[in-house]
C-alpha positions in Angstrom: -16.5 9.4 9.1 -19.0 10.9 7.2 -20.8 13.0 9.9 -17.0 14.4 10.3 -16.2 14.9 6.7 -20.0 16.0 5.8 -20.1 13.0 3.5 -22.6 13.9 0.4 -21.4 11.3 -2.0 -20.2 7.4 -1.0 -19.2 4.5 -2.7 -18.5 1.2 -1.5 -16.8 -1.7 -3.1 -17.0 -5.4 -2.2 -20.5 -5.2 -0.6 -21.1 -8.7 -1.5 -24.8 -8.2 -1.0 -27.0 -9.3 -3.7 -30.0 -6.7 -3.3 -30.8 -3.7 -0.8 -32.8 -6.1 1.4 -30.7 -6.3 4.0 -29.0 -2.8 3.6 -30.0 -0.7 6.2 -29.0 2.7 4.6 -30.3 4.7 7.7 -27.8 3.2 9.7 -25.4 4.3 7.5 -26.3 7.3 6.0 -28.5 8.9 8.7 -31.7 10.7 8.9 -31.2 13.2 6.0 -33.1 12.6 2.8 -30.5 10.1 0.7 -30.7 8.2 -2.8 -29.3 4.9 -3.3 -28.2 2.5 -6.2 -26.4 -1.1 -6.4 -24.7 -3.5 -8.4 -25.2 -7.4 -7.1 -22.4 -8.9 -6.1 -21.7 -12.3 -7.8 -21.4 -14.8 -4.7 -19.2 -13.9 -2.4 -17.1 -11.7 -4.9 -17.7 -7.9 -5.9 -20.9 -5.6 -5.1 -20.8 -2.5 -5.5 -23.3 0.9 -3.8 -23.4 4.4 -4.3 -25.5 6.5 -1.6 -25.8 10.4 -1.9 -27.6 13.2 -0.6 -30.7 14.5 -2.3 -29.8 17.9 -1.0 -26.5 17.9 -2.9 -26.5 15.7 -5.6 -29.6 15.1 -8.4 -29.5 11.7 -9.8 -31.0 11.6 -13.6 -29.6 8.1 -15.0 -27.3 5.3 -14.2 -25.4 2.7 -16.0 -24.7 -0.8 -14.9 -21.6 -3.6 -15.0 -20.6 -6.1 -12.9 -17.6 -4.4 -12.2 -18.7 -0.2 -12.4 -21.9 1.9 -11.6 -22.5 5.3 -13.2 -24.4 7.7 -11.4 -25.1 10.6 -13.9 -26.3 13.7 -12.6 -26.1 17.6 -11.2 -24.7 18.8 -8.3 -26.1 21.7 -6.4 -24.2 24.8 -7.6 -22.4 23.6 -10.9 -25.1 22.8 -13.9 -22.5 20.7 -15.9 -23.6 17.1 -16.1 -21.5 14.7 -13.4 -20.5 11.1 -14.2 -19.7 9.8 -11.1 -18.7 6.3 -11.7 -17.8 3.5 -9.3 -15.2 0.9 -10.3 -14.2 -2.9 -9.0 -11.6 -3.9 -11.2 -11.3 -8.0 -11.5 -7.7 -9.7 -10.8 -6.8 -11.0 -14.5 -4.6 -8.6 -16.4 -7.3 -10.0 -19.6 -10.2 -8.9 -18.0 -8.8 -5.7 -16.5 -7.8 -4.7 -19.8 -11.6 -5.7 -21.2 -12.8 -2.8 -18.3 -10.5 -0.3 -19.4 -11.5 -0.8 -23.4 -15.4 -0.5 -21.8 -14.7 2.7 -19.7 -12.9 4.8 -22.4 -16.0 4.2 -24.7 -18.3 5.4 -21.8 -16.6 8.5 -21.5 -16.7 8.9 -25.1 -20.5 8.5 -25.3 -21.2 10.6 -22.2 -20.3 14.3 -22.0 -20.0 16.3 -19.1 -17.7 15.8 -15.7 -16.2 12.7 -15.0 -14.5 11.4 -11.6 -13.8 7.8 -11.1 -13.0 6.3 -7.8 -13.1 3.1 -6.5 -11.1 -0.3 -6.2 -8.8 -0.5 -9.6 -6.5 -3.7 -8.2 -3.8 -2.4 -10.5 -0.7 0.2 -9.7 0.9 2.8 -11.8 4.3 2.4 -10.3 6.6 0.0 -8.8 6.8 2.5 -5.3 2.9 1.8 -4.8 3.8 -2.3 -4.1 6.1 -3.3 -1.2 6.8 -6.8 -0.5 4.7 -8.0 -3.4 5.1 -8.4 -7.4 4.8 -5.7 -9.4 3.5 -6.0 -12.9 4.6 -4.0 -15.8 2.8 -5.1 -18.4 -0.5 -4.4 -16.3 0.8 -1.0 -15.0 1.5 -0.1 -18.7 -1.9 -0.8 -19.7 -3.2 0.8 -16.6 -1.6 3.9 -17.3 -2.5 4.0 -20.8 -6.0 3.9 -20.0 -5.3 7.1 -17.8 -3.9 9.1 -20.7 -6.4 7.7 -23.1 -9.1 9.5 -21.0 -8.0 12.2 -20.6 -7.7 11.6 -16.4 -5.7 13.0 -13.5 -5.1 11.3 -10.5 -5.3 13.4 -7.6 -2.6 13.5 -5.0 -3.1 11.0 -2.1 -2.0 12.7 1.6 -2.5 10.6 4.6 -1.2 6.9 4.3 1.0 6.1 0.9 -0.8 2.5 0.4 -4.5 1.8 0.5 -4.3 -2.1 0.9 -2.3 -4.8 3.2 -2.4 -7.8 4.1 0.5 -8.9 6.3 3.2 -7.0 5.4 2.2 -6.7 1.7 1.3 -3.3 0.9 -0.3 -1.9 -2.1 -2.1 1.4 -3.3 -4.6 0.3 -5.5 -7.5 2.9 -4.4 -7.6 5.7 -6.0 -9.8 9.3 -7.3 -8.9 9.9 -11.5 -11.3 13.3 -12.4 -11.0 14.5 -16.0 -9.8 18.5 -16.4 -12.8 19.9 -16.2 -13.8 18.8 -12.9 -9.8 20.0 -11.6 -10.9 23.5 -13.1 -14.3 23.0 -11.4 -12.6 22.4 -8.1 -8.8 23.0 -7.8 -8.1 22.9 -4.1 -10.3 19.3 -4.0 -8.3 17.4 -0.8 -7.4 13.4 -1.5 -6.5 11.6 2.2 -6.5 8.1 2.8 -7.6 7.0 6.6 -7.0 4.4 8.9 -8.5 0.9 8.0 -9.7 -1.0 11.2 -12.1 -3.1 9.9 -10.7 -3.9 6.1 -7.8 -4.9 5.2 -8.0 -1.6 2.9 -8.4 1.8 3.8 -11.1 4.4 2.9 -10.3 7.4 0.9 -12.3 10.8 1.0 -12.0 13.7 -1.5 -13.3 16.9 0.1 -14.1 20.1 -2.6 -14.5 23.4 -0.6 -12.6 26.3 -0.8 -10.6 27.6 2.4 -9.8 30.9 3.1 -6.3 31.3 4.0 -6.5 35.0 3.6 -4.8 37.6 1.5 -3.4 36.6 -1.3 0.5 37.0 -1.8 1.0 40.0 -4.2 1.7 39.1 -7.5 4.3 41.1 -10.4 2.8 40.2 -14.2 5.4 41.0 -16.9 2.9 42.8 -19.6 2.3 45.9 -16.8 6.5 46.5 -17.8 5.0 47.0 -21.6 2.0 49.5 -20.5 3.3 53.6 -21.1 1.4 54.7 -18.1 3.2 52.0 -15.2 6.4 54.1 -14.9 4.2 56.2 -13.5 2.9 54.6 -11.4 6.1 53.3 -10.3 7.4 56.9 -8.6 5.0 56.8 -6.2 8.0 55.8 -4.0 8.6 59.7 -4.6 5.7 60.4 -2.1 7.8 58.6 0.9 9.8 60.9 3.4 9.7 58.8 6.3 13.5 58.7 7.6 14.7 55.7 9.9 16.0 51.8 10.1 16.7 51.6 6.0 15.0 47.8 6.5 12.1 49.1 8.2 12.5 52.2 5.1 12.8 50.4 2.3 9.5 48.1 3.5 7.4 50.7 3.5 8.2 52.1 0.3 7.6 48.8 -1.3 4.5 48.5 0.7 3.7 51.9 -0.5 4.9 51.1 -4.1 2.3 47.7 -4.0 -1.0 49.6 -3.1 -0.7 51.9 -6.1 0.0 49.0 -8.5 -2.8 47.2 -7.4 -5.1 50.7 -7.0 -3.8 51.3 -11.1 -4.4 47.7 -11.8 -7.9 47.4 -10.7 -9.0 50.9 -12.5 -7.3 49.4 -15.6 -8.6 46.2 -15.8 -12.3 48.0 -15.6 -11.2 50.2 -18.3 -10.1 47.6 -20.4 -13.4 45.4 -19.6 -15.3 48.8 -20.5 -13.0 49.5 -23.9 -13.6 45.4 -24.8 -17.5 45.8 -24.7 -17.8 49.1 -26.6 -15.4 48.0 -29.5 -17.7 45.0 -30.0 -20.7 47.2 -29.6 -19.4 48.9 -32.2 -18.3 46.4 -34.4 -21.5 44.6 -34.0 -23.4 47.5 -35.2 -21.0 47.7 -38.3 -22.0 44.5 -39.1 -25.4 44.6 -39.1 -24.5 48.0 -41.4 -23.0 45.7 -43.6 -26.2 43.9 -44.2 -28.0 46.6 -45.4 -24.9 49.0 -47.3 -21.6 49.1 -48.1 -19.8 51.0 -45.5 -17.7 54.1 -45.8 -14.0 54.7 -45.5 -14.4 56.2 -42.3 -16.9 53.4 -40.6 -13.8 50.8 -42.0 -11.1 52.5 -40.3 -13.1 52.4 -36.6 -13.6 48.7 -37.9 -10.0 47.5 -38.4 -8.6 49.7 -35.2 -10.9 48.0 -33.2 -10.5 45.0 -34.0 -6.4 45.8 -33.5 -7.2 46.6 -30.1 -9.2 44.2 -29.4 -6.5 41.9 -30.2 -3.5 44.0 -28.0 -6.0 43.4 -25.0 -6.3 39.6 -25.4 -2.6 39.3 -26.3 -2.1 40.9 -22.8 -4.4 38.8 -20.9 -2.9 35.6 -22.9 0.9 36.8 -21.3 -0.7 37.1 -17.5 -1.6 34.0 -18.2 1.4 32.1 -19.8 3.1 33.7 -16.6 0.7 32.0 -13.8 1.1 28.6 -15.8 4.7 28.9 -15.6 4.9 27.3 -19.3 7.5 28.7 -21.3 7.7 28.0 -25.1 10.0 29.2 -27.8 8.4 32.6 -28.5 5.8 33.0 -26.4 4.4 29.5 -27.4 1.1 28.1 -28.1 -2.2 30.4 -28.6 -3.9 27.6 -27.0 -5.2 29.7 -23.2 -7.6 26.3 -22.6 -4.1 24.6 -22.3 -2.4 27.0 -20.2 -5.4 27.7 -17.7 -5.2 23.3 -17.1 -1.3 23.9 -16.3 -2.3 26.5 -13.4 -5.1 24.0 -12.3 -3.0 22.0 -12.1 -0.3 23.6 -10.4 -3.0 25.0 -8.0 -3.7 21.4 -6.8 -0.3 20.3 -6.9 0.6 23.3 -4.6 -2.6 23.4 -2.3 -2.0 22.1 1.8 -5.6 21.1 2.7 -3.9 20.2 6.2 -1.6 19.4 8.5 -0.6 16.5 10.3 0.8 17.6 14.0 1.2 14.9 16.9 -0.9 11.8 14.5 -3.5 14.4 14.5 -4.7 16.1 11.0 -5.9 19.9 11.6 -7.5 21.2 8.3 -8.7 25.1 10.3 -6.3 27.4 8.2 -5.7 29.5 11.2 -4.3 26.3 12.7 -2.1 25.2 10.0 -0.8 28.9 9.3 0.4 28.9 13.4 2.2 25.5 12.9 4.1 26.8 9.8 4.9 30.2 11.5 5.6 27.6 14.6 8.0 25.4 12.0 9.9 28.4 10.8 10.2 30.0 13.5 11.8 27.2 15.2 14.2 26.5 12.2 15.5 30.2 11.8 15.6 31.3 16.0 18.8 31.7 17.4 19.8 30.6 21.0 22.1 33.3 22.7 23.1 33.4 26.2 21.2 35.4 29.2 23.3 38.2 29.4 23.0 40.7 32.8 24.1 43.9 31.8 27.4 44.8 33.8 29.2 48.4 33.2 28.7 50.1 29.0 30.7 47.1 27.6 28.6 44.3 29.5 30.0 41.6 31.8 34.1 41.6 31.7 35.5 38.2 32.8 38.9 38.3 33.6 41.3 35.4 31.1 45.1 35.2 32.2 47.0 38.6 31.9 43.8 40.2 29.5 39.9 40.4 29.5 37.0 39.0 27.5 34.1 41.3 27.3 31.0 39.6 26.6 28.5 41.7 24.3 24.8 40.4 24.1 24.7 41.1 20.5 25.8 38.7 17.8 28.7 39.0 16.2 28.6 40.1 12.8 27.4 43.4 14.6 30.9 44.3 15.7 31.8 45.1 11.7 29.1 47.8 11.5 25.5 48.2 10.9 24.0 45.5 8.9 24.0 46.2 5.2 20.2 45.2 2.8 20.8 43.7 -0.6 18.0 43.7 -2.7 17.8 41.0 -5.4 15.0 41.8 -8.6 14.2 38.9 -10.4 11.8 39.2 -13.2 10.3 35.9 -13.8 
């Protein structure tokens, strides 16, 4: 498994191994460079070990428990401090309570990234228990401590419980990242796997991005408020092409789509340009001020451009309200931090790392893009009869005193050409 899923960061609950004596971590890990660090287990209960790669992932401190390990540290390409921390949650409501009090002051004493995985032996919701008791009072506090930290629990695909034993079932495994590691990696992919060996499964969460290609084309409201769009707009006036009016009116909105994104990309840059020398501008005025009082004419460029400065950001803030989707009474909250989380958010909510086709999972986007052109395709064909062409009309069969003609077309063609409607919604 982690030679398939290019493994750089495990954890492992329940070693039950007091020390790294007899943990072979070559074995386990391979030949590449690794770092390891353990919690004894107490008896035959608990244990917990946390193995990286050196290449990925820089170790700087860790933080001991009997039931969590905190690996602090930087991974290769993000500079923001990871806390990377490995939990084994006892059984008694008391004590699991006691953990959660303990965690939610270590993340308030250690800034920077935080994911937590591991064994939590506590569910959120009464679906994530079949055949066995679930507890509400330990749920409640479970999910408390979620909100309290400020977590997220990533979507689990693959299997829907992560422990059994007999026919009980539980999900009690699980990722929980703060925001700022969803921002850092959006599209991250939770699956669970099949457990031979345990009576619970192993969960991976893989962060890279996929390229699925182009991006669908998107319409943003505050272009409607711009003086010059309308322009832009009658470009349609440049199309002649005669023909099929569905094959027509494609083109012209195909047309229409690469001169909005042409204008949009010129604008932006303009406005990026426009941004930088107002605040070169001001800034200069500033340090003016420091030495003299400034003239009528040197406050006038001051206040204008710090009015445009604020029409451009009110612009950016509606692109934005619009990908998150969040609508509030008047255009809502100034608050972009809040609405950037919501598309995160959304983003991972949204994502399909994969596929699962025959019991086999295919992650390749050109492969999952086939089975879901494969999936429509199948849903949307219609069947129709082989036809041999007989005569203008087609076959004639011969029914009592009249005739049936058969026409290989379908039938709503026999009340004319087909007719487009096109439906605008402005979202």
């Amino acid at each position: 498994m982690k030679e398939e899923e290019s493994i750089s960061f495990m954890d492992l609950q329940e070693t039950f191994l007091k020390d790294l004596d007899d943990f072979q971590g070559s074995k386990l890990w391979g030949t590449s460079a690794f770092g390891v660090d353990w919690v004894s287990s107490s008896g035959r209960s608990g244990g917990l070990n946390s193995v990286w790669d050196c290449g990925c992932f820089q170790m700087q401190n860790t933080i001991k428990d009997p039931n969590f390990l905190l690996i602090q540290g930087t991974v290769k390409g993000n500079n923001s401090l990871c806390n990377f921390l490995n939990v084994y949650a006892p059984q008694g409501r008391r004590k699991k309570r006691e953990l959660w009090e303990k965690i939610l002051l270590l993340i308030a004493s250690n800034p920077g990234i935080w994911l937590l995985m591991g064994d939590f032996n506590a569910v959120r919701w009464p679906n994530e228990r079949r055949n066995s008791r679930f507890d509400a009072l330990e749920a409640r506090d479970f999910n408390d401590f979620i909100f309290e930290a400020g977590l997220r629990e990533h979507i689990m695909k693959g299997f829907s419980f992560t422990f059994k034993r007999g026919d009980k079932l539980s999900k009690i495994d699980r990722f929980l990242a703060c925001q700022e590691f969803i921002n850092s990696w959006p599209e991250a992919e939770v699956r669970s796997h099949l457990g031979l060996l345990s009576d619970q499964s192993p969960i991976t969460m893989i962060c890279r991005n996929v390229n699925f290609g182009p991006r669908p084309f998107r319409f943003f409201n505050s272009w409607l408020d711009r003086p010059d769009f309308e322009d832009v707009i009658k470009a349609y006036n440049k199309f002649n092409e005669v023909g099929d009016p569905d094959i027509v009116l494609t083109k012209k909105l195909k047309l229409i789509k690469v001169e909005i994104r042409s204008w949009w990309k010129i604008k932006k840059e303009e406005e990026r340009a426009e941004s930088d020398k107002i605040l070169e501008e001001i800034h200069k005025l500033e340090e003016t001020m420091q030495s003299r009082e400034l003239n009528e004419e040197e406050w006038w460029v001051k206040i204008e451009g710090k009015k445009r400065l604020l029409e451009i950001e009110d612009i950016c803030k509606k692109d934005i309200r619009q990908k998150s989707r969040i609508k509030w009474a008047l255009e809502g909250d100034e608050n972009t931090a809040f609405f950037h989380s919501c598309i995160n958010i959304r983003k991972l909510r949204n994502y399909i790392p994969g596929v699962e086709v025959n019991g086999k999972w295919i992650s390749k986007p050109k492969l999952i893009k086939n089975e879901v052109f494969q999936f429509f395709k199948r849903r949307f064909q219609e069947s129709l009869p082989h036809f041999e062409p007989n005569g203008v009309f087609g076959e004639m069969e011969k029914l009592g005193s009249g005739y049936f003609f058969q026409f290989p077309v379908p039938r709503f063609w026999l009340m004319g050409p087909p007719r487009l409607s096109l439906n605008v919604l402005k979202a």
